[in-house]
BATI-410283 format. One record per residue (C-alpha): residue in three letters; x, y, z. Coordinates in steps of 0.05 Angstrom, whole numbers. Layout:
BEGIN
ATOM     r        u        v        w
ATOM   ALA        X        Y        Z
...
***
This chain:
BEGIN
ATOM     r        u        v        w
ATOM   UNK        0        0        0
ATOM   UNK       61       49       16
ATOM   UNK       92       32      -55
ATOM   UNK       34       41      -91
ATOM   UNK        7      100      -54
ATOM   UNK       86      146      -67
ATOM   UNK       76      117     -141
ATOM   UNK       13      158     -137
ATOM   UNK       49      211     -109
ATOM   UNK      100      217     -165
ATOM   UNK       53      213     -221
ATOM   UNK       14      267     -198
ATOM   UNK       69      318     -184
ATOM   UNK       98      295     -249
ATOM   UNK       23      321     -290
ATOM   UNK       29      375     -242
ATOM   UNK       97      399     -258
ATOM   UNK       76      402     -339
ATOM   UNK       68      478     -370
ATOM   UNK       -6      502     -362
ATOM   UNK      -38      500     -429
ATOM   UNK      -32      569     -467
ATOM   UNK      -91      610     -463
ATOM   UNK      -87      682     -516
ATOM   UNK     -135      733     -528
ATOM   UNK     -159      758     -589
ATOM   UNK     -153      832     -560
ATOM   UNK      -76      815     -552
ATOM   UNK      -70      814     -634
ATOM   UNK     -111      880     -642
ATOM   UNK     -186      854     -639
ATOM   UNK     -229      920     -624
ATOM   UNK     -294      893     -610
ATOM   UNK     -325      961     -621
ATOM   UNK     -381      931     -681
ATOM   UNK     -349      978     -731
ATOM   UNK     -279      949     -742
ATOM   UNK     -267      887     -789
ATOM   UNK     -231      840     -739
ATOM   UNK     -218      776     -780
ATOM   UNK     -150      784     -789
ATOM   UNK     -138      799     -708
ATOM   UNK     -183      730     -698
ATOM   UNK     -145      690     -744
ATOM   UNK      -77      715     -725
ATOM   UNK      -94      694     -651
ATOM   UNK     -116      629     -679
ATOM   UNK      -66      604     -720
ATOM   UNK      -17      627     -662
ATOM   UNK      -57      580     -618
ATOM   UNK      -54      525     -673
ATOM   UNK       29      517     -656
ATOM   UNK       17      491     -587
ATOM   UNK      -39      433     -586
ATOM   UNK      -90      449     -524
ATOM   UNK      -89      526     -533
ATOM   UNK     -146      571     -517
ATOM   UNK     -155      634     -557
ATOM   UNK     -209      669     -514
ATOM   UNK     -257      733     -543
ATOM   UNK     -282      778     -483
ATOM   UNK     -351      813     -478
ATOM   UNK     -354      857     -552
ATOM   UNK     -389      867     -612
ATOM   UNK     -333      830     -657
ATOM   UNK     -341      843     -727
ATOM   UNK     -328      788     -776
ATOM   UNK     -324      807     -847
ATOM   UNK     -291      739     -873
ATOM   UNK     -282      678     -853
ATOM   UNK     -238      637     -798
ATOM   UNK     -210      572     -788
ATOM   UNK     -199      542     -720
ATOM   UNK     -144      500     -721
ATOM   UNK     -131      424     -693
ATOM   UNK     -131      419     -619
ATOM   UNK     -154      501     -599
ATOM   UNK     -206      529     -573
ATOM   UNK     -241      589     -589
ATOM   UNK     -289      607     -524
ATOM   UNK     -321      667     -511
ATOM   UNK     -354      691     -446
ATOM   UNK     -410      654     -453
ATOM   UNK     -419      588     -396
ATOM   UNK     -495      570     -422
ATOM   UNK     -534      573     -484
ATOM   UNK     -572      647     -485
ATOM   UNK     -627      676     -523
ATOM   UNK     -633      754     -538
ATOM   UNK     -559      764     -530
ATOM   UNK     -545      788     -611
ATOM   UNK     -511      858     -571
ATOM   UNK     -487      825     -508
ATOM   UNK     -427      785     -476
ATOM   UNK     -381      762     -542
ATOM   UNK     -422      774     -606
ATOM   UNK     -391      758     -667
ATOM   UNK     -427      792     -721
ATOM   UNK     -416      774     -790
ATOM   UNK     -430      803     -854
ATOM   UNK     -387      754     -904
ATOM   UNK     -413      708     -962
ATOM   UNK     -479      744     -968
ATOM   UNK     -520      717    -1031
ATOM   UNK     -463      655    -1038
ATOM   UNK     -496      599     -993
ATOM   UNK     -437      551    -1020
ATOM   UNK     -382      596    -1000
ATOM   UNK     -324      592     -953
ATOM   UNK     -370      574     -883
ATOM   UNK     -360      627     -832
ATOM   UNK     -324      575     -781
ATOM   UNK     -290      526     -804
ATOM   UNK     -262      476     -747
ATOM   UNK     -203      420     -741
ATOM   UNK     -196      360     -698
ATOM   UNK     -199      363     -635
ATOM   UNK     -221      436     -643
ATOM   UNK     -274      474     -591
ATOM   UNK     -322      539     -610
ATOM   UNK     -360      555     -546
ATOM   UNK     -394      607     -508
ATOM   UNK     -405      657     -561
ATOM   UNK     -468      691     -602
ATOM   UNK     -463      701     -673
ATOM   UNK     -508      745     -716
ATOM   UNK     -523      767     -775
ATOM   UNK     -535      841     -780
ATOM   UNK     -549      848     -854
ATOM   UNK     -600      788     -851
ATOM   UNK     -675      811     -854
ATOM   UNK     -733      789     -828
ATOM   UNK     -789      841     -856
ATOM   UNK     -798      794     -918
ATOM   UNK     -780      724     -954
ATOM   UNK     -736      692     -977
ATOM   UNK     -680      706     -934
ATOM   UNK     -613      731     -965
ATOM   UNK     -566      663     -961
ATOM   UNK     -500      655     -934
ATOM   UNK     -455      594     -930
ATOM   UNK     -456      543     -867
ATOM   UNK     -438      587     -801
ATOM   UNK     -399      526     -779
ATOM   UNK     -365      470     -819
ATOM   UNK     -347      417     -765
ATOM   UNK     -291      375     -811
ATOM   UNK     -279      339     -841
ATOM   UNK     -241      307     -773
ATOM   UNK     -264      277     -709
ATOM   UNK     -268      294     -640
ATOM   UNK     -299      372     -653
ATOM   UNK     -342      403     -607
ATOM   UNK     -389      456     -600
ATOM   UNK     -420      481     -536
ATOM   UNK     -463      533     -508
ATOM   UNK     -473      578     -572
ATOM   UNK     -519      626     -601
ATOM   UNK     -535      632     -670
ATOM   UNK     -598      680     -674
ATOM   UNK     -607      687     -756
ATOM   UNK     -560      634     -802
ATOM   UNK     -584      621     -868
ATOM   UNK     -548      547     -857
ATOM   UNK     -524      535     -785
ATOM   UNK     -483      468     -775
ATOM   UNK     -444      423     -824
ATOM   UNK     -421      361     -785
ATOM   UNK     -392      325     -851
ATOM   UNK     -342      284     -842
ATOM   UNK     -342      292     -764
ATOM   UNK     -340      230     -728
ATOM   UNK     -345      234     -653
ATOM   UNK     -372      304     -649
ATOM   UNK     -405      334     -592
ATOM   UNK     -451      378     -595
ATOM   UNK     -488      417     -542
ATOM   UNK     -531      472     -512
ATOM   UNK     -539      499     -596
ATOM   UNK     -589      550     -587
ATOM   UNK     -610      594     -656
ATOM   UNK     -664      607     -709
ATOM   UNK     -634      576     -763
ATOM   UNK     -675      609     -841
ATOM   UNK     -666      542     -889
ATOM   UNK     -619      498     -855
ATOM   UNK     -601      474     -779
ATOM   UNK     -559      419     -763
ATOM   UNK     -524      369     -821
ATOM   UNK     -495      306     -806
ATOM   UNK     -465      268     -859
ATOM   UNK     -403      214     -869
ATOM   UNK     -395      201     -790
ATOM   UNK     -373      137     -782
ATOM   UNK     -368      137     -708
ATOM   UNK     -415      147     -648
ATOM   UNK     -429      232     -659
ATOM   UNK     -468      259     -602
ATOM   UNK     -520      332     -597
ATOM   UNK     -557      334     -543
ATOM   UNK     -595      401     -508
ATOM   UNK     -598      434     -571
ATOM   UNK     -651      479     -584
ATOM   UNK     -676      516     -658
ATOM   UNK     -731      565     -646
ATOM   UNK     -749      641     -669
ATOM   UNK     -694      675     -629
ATOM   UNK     -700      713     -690
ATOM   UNK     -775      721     -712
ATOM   UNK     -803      710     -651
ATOM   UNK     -851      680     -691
ATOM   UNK     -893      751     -697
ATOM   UNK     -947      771     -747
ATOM   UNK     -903      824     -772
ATOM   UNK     -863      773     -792
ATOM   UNK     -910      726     -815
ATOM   UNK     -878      723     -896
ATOM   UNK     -810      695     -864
ATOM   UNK     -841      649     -823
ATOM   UNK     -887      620     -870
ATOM   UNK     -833      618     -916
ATOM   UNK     -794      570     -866
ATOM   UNK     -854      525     -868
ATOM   UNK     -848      519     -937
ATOM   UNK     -778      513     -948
ATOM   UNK     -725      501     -885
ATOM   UNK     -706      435     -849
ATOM   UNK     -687      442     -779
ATOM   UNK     -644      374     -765
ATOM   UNK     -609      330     -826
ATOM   UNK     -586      262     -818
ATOM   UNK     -563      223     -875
ATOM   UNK     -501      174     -864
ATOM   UNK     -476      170     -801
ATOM   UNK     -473      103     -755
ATOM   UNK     -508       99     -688
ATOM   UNK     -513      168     -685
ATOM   UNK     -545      185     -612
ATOM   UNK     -589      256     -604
ATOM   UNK     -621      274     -538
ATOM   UNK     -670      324     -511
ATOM   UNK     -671      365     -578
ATOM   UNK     -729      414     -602
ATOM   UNK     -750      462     -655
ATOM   UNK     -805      507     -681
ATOM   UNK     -834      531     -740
ATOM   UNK     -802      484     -799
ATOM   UNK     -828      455     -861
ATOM   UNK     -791      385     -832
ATOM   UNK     -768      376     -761
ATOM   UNK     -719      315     -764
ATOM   UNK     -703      291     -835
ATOM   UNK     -674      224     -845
ATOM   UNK     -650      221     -913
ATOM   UNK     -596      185     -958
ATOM   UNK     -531      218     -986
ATOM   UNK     -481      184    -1037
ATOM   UNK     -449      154     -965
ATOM   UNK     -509      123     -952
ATOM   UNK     -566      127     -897
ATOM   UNK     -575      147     -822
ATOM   UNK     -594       90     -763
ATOM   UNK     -578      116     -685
ATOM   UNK     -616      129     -621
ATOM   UNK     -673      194     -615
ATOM   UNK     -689      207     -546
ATOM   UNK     -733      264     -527
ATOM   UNK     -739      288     -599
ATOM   UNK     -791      358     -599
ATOM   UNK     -824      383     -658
ATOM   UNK     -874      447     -657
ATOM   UNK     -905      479     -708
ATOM   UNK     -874      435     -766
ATOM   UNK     -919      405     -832
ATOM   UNK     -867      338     -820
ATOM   UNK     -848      341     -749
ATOM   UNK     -807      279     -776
ATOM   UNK     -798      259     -846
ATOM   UNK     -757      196     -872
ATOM   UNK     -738      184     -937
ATOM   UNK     -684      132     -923
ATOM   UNK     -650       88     -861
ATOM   UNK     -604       37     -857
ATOM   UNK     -620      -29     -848
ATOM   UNK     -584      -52     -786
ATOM   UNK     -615      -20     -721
ATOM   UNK     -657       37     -762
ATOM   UNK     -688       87     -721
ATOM   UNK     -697       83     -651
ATOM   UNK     -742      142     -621
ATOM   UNK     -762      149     -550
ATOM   UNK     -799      208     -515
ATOM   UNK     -814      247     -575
ATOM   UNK     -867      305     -575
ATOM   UNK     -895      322     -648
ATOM   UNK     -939      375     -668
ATOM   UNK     -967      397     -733
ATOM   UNK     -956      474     -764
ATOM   UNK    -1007      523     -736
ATOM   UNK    -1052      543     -788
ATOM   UNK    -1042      488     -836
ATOM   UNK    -1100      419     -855
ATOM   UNK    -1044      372     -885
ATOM   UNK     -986      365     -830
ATOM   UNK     -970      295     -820
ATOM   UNK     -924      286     -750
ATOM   UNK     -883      224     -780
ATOM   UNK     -886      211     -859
ATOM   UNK     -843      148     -889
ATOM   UNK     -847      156     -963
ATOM   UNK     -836      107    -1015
ATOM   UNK     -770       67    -1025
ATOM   UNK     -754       66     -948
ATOM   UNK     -728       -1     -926
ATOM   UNK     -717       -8     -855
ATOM   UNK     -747       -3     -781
ATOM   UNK     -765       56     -757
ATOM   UNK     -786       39     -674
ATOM   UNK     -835       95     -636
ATOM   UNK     -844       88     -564
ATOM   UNK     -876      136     -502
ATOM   UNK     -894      182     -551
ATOM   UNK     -950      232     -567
ATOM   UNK     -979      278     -617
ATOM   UNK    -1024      332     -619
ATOM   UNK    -1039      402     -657
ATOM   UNK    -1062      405     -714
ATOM   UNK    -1037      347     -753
ATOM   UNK    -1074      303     -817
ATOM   UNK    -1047      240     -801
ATOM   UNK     -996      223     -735
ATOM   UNK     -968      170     -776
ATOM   UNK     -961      154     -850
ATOM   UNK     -933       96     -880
ATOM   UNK     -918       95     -951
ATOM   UNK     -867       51     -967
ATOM   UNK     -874      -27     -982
ATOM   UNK     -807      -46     -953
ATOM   UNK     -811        5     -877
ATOM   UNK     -820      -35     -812
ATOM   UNK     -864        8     -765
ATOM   UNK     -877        0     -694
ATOM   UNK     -909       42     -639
ATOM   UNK     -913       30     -565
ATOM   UNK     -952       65     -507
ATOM   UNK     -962      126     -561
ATOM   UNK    -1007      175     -555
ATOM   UNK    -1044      194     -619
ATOM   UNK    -1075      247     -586
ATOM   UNK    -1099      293     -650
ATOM   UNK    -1109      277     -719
ATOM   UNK    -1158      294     -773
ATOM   UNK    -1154      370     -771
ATOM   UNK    -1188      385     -830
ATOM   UNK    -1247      334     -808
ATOM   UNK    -1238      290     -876
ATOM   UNK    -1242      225     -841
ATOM   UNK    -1166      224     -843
ATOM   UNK    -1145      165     -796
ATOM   UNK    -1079      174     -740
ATOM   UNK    -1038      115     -772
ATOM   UNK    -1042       97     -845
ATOM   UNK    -1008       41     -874
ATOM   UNK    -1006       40     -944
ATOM   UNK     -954      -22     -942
ATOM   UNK     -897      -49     -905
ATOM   UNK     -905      -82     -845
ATOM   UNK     -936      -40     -779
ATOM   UNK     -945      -67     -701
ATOM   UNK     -988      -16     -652
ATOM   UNK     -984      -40     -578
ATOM   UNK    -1005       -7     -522
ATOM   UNK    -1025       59     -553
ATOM   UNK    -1079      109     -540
ATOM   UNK    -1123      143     -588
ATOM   UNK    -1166      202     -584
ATOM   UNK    -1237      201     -612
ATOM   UNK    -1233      201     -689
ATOM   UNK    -1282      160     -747
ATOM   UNK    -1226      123     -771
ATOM   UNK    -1153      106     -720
ATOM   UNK    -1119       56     -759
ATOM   UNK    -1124       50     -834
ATOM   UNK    -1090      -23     -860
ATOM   UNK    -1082      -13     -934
ATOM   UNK    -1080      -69     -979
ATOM   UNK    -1015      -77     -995
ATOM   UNK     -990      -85     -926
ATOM   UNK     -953     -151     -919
ATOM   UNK     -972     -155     -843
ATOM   UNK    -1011     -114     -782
ATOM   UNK    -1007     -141     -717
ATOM   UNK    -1057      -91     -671
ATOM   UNK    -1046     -110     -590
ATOM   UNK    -1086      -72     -533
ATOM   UNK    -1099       -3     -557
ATOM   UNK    -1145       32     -534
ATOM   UNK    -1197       92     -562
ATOM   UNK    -1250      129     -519
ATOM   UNK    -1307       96     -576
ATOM   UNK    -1275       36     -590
ATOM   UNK    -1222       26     -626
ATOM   UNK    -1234       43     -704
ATOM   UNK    -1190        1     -757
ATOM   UNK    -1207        1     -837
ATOM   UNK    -1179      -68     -856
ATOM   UNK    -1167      -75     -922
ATOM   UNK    -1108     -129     -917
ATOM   UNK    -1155     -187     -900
ATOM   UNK    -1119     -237     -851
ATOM   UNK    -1058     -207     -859
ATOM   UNK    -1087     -162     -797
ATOM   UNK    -1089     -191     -732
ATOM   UNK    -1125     -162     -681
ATOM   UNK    -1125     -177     -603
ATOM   UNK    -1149     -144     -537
ATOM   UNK    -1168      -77     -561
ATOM   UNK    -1220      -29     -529
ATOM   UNK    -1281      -36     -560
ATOM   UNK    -1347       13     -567
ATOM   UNK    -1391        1     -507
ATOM   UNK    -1457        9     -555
ATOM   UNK    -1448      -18     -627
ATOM   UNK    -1506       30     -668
ATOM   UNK    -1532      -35     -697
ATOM   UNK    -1550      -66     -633
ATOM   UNK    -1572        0     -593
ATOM   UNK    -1617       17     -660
ATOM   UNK    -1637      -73     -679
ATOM   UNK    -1715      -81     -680
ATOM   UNK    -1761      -15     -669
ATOM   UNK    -1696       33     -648
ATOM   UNK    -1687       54     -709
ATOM   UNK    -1754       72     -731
ATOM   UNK    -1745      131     -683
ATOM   UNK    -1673      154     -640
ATOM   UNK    -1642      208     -626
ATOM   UNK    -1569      227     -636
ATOM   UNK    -1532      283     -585
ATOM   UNK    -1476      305     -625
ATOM   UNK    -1410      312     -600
ATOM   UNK    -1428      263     -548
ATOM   UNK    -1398      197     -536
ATOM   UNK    -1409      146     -586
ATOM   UNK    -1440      208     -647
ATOM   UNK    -1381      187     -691
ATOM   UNK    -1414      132     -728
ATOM   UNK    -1466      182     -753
ATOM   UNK    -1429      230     -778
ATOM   UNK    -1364      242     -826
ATOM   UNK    -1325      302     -843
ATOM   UNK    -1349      341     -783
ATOM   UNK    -1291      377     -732
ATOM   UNK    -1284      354     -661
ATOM   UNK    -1321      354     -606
ATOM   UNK    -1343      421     -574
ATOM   UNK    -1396      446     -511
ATOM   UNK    -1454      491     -542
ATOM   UNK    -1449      556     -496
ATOM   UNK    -1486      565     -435
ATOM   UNK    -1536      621     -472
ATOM   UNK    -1555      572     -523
ATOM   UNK    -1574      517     -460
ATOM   UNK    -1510      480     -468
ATOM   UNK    -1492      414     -482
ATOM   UNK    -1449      396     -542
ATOM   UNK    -1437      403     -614
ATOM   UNK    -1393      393     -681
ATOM   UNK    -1378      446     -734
ATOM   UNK    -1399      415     -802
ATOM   UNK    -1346      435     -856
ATOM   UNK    -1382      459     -922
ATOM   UNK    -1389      391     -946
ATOM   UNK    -1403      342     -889
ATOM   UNK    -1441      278     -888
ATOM   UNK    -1493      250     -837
ATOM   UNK    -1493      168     -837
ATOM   UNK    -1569      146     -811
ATOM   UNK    -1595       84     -795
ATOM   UNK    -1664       70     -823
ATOM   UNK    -1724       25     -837
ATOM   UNK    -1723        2     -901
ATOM   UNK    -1781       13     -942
ATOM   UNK    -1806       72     -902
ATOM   UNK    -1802      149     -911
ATOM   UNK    -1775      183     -852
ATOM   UNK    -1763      251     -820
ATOM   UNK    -1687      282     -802
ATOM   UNK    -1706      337     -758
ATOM   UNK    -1627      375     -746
ATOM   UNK    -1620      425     -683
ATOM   UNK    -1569      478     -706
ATOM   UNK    -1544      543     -711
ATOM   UNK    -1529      575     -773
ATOM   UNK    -1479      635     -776
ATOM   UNK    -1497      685     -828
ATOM   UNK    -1434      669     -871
ATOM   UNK    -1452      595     -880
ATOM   UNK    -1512      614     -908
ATOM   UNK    -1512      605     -987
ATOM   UNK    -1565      593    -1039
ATOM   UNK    -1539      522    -1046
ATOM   UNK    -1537      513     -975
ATOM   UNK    -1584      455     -950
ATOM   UNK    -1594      388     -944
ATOM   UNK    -1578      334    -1004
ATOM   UNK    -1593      258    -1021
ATOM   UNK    -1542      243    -1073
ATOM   UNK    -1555      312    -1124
ATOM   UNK    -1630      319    -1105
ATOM   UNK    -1631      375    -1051
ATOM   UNK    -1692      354     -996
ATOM   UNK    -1684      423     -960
ATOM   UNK    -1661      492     -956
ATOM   UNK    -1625      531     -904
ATOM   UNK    -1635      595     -921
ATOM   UNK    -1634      635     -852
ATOM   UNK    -1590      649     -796
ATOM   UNK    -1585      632     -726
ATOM   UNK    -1608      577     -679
ATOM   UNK    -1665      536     -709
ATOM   UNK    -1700      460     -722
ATOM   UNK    -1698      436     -797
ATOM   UNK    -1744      392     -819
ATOM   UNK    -1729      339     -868
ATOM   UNK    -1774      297     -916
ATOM   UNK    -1735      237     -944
ATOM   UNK    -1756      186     -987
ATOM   UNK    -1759      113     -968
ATOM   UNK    -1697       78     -983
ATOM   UNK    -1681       -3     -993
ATOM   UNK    -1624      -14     -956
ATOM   UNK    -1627       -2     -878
ATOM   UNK    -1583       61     -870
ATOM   UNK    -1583      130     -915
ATOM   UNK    -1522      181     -927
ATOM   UNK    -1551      244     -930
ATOM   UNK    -1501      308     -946
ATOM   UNK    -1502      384     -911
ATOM   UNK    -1470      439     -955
ATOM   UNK    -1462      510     -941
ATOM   UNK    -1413      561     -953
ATOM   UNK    -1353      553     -915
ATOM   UNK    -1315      609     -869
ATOM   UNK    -1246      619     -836
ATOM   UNK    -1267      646     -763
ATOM   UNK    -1197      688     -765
ATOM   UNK    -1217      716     -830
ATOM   UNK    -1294      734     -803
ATOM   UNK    -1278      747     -728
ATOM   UNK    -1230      796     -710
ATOM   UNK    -1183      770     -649
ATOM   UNK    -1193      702     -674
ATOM   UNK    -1138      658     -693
ATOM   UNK    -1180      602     -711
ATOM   UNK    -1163      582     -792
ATOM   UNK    -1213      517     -789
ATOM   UNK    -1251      525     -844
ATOM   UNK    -1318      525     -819
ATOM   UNK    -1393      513     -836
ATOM   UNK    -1455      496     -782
ATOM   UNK    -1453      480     -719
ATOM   UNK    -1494      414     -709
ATOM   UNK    -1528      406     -636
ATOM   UNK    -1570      344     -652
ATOM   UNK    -1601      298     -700
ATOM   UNK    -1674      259     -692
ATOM   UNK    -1694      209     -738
ATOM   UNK    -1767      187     -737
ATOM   UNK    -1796      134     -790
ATOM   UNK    -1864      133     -818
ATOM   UNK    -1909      111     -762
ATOM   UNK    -1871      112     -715
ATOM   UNK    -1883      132     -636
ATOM   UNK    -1862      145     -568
ATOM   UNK    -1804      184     -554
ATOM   UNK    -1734      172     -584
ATOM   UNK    -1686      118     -568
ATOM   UNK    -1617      151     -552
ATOM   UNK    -1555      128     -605
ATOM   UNK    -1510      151     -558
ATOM   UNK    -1517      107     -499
***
């Protein structure tokens, strides 16, 4: 114990007794810092002093640094500013670099450019000349080109307004962390990493926009147009406790000439993005593995879908204690014949935001296993196209039932899954459906109608209870005798702009009766008798935006009548009304 205990001794006086590493400043070669004076060539000086010694730090104190070219950190140094956590509204405070280089040239010299082993931390860096009033944005070249080598890192920065933000090409090992910015087209890039890279706390939201009306062509622009995470080949790639806002795609996994992405996703968030995740490609051994992930559909928009796998991909793609919500079309889309999909203890908690009978998870092929997932109340939850080769659906569970359109035959297996506590052919057999009543927006109203919004409560001044918004083309699905006329009588209220001179009531093209006023009112419906024992019938009216009718509103539903009730009473029939709902 004595030996080993003075060998201890000896090797730690013996670290102890090596030469601190070098640390410079970048005011020592002539940096101002005073936002007015181009000090590239004080930066670079410092830098490519540091680069003789490995393990140097070139620090930048508190200053408005100008940047009007470009700068290379070399192998081994660090370039740290004053910075010890990511910040937000800091484009005039602590070390700001500002730079005004490459503007119009997005495939120019990058900004950054980093070695091995090299370090950029604690700084902000802005682009003063970038605008924001109107779209597109004026591009510049990657703000940071991370390789090619391995082992760079960057940590705790600030990049309010870059056109592209991160190029990790080439960089195996990386390390990324506490990446804070609003990045206009492009975020982070990872591409030919053929070791373990690593980002984790990273965070891409409108530090620049703040996501304002004034603002509203740049953002919408974004929507359209910019990708906030990029991951084509790179090998077991692992990204935690990430987020961004406001993107046409959220995470894209997609395919360069090196090949395809598979790695670990935990706590992936995306808000306010038309493909919160979008995958055009993985690799085949391991695929995707996300955990914790939070997707949201773009404000505003009828078509988001939170996870999309198009055509061509072949590979797994593994979802687990997940959820969705906003408003999103589908939560999950399948496309491709050759994807392996599975979800587990998922929340598909909204879908169908344009009320089109869009389901939460479509298959279209491939091969798809739900377990343990909830759904929210929706016509349709799981839609098994024909071409998939197999479905297994375990112990979901959906506040009606769980809903699945099987069109895959016994290629779908089905086991332990909630189902409705009334089937409408059971609570309406014999004389129910000679006369019932349906609350809509009550439990168990789905069946009866299609293309309506969600549930909502009628207001307290109207005597309550609940209600759908029809859109302008919405369908009622009725039960009926066949054989015998019958009566729809609809409890509503009709807001002046739904009302249209084809508004009204329709069995196939034959219209059976007019709205033609406003307001809160009882329409009676004559319908012919029909042979079979249930009867679509069809409500048009104009449609209306509220936020384009109400002012304050945000709401950008398209809109038609809201629809209290529905009573359907066949010829000869009496008593009072069975209820549908029960």
């Amino acid at each position: 114990m004595l030996f080993r205990t003075i060998g201890t001794l000896i090797l730690v006086a013996a670290v102890c007794s090596g030469a601190a590493a070098r640390v410079l400043s970048v005011r020592d070669f002539g940096a101002v810092g005073d936002g007015k004076t181009d000090d590239t060539a004080a930066f670079q000086k410092a830098l490519d002093e540091a680069g003789k010694e490995l393990g140097t730090r070139v620090t930048i104190p508190a200053g408005n640094f100008l940047i009007g070219g470009s700068l290379r950190i070399p192998a081994g140094v660090t370039l740290e500013g004053v910075w010890q956590v990511p910040t937000a509204f800091t484009a005039n405070a602590g070390t700001t670099l500002l730079v005004t280089g490459g503007a119009g040239d997005e495939n120019g010299t990058p900004f950054i450019s980093m070695a091995t082993n090299s370090v950029l931390k604690g700084v902000t860096i802005f682009y003063p000349d970038q605008t924001r009033e109107k779209a597109p944005p004026t591009p510049y070249p990657w703000t940071i080109r991370a390789g090619p080598g391995d082992n760079i890192s960057v940590l705790d920065v600030l990049a309010v307004n870059p056109y592209r933000l991160l190029d990790l090409t080439g960089a195996g090992r990386h390390y990324v962390r506490g990446l804070y910015g609003q990045p206009l087209r492009l975020g982070i890039r990872v591409d030919e990493c053929y070791d373990v890279g690593r980002i984790e706390n990273c965070h891409l939201w409108p530090f620049f926009t703040g996501w304002l009306d004034q603002y509203k062509e740049l953002n919408n622009w974004m929507l359209q147009h910019a990708v906030a995470f990029e991951f084509a080949r790179t090998d077991w790639q692992y990204v935690h406790n990430t987020f961004c806002f406001g993107y046409a795609v959220g995470y894209r996994f997609t395919r360069s000439a090196a090949g395809p992405c598979n790695g670990n996703f935990l706590g992936l968030g995306a808000d306010c993005c038309r493909r919160p995740i979008l995958v055009e490609a993985v690799q085949g051994g391991g695929g995707l593995l996300i955990t914790n992930a939070e997707l949201v559909g773009a404000w505003g928009t009828t078509d988001s879908v939170g996870i999309e796998i198009l055509p061509g991909v072949a590979g797994k793609i593994s979802l687990m204690n997940s959820a969705f919500w906003g408003p999103l079309d589908r939560c999950v889309w399948v496309r491709s014949d050759d994807a392996w999909f599975s979800a587990t203890g998922v929340d598909f908690g909204n879908f169908d935001v344009g009320a089109v009978s869009s389901p939460a998870v479509q298959a279209d092929g491939g091969r798809i296993i739900l377990t343990g997932n909830t759904f929210a109340e929706g016509s349709v939850h799981v839609l098994v196209g024909e071409k998939v080769r197999s479905a297994i659906l375990t112990a979901n569970q959906a506040e009606e039932g769980l809903s699945v359109d099987n069109r895959a035959g016994s290629r779908t297996q089905m086991l332990a899954n909630e189902q409705a506590e009334v089937d409408p052919a059971v609570a309406l057999a014999g004389e129910g459906r000679a006369h019932y009543r349906v609350q809509v927006g009550a439990v168990n109203d789905r069946r009866f109608v299609r293309r309506f919004h969600g549930r909502e409560e009628v207001p307290h001044w109207s005597g309550g209870g609940t209600m759908r918004w029809s859109k302008d083309d919405s369908d009622l699905v009725l039960p009926v005798v066949p054989g015998k006329p019958f009566t729809v009588m609809l409890r509503m209220m009709v807001p002046e702009h739904a009302l249209d001179p084809e508004a009204g009531i329709y069995l196939g093209g034959r219209k059976l009766a007019a709205i033609s006023q406003a307001g809160e009112q009882t329409l009676e419906v004559q319908a012919p008798a029909q042979q079979g024992d249930s009867v679509t019938l069809t409500l048009r009216c104009r449609g209306w935006v509220p936020a384009e009718k109400m002012p304050g509103s945000g709401d950008r539903r398209k809109l038609g009548i809201a629809l209290y009730s529905i009573t359907v009473k066949s010829e000869g029939a009496a008593g009072e009304p069975v209820s549908a709902n029960r």
